[in-house]
C-alpha angles and dihedrals in degrees: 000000000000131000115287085028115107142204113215120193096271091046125099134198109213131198121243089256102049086239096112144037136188103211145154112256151184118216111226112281086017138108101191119099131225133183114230146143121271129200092215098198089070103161097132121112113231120160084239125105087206094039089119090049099085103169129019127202102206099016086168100028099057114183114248095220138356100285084107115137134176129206150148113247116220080254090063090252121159107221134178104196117182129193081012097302143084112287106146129014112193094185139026123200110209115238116263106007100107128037125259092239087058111127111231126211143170125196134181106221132211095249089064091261117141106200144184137212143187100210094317100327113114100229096163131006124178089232096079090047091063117180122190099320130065115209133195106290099019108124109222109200146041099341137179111240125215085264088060096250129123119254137180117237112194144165116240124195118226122252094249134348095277105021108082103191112116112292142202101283132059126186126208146121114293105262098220082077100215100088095061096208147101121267126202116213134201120195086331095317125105109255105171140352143204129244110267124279102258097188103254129066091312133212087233078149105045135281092283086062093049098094101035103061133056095212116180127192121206127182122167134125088010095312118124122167150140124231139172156192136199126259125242125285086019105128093188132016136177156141125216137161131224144230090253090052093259115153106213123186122190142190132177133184130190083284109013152048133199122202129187124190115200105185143154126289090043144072119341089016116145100242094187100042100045127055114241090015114143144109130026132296128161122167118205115187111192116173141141116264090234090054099260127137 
């Protein structure tokens, strides 16, 4: 997609790999529209009606009909219009900064990245503007942004399974970086929080997850992030976190899926910072794709 170039409402933009599109899209029961990224071979079975919806453009500035377009301005600018006019702009070039010979691009990955570049410089990526789900390669923490400042990239529930708009819960690392670990807010509390960081892959999730992420953990000059990868042999992983403050990893293979459920009351809970959280639950799902034990 290249300046001058559009995406109406019934257009897609596809990764290479036919894993991905950027479309525009309706939740279930709703008419607004909204633009995301999709992962397109959704066969896995999480109890989310936007669980193949990994990223969201205007998770709070939904469209009212399909007039929605996306395009790239001769600035570099990264606008959504609607009914022919401005309605939503999801990034801003600053003036002067880049040429006005520079080539603009943008480019929808195989990781589920939608990215874009100012000739082959990488200016805004969707990746570092998570929503409620954390993919392979998104760094999820205290991070240091193209402009050399430190930034906080977090996961935020929606608001329901099927309302996008920001919800009650945010997941992230805990920002006084001496815990090395995830913490799970609600409304500002702690909610929940992961097992420590224990310097090699990590069980954060629980033992059952030990074996099925490559998680990382960097900290130097104020950043302060987790990151991950998946292991060999794993055909789709991800986190994401629900409207009901539920953490779900997942994890599926050519004949298989793994699903974990971390959720209050259970392990890691904050007992004296939420109300009724208390013991130890922890809900593994483990069947075969085709339905199978």
């Amino acid at each position: 997609m290249a300046v001058g170039e559009a995406k109406s409402d019934w257009e897609y933009l596809e990764s290479p790999n036919k894993l991905f599109r950027l479309l525009f899209f309706s939740p279930p029961g709703l008419s607004q529209r909204y633009l995301g990224v999709q992962y397109m071979n959704c066969t896995y079975r999480v109890p989310n009606k936007l669980a193949c919806t990994v990223w969201i453009a205007n998770q709070n500035n939904p469209i009212p009909d399909s007039s929605g377009v996306l395009r790239i301005t001769q600035e570099g600018n990264l606008v959504l219009s609607a009914s022919e006019r401005a309605f939503f702009t999801i990034y801003a070039q600053q003036p002067s900064s880049i040429s006005n010979s520079t080539i603009w691009t943008a480019t929808l990955l195989d990781t589920g990245n939608f990215v874009l570049r100012a000739g082959k410089r990488v200016v805004w990526q969707s990746f570092d503007f998570p929503t409620y789900f954390w993919l392979p390669g998104m760094k999820l923490g205290l991070v240091k942004s193209s402009k050399g400042e430190i930034e906080s990239r977090s996961l935020t529930s929606c608001s329901g399974p099927t309302i996008p708009n920001v919800g009650a819960f945010r997941l992230s690392v805990d920002p006084n970086n001496f815990t090395k670990q995830l913490v799970l807010w609600r409304r500002g509390r702690a909610y929940w929080r992961s097992r420590m960081w224990n310097g090699t892959n990590g069980d954060m999730f629980g033992e059952k997850n030990r074996h099925l992420f490559n998680f990382s953990y960097f900290s130097n000059e104020g950043e302060s992030y987790f990151t991950y990868t998946r292991q060999e042999g794993i055909s789709l992983s991800f986190i994401f976190i629900d409207p009901f403050g539920q953490v779900t990893t997942y994890n599926e293979t050519a004949t298989a899926y793994i699903a974990t459920i971390v959720k209050c009351p259970g392990d890691g809970c904050v007992a004296s910072e939420t109300f009724g959280c208390w013991g130890a639950i922890f809900v593994e799902i483990q069947q075969m794709v085709d339905g199978g034990g």
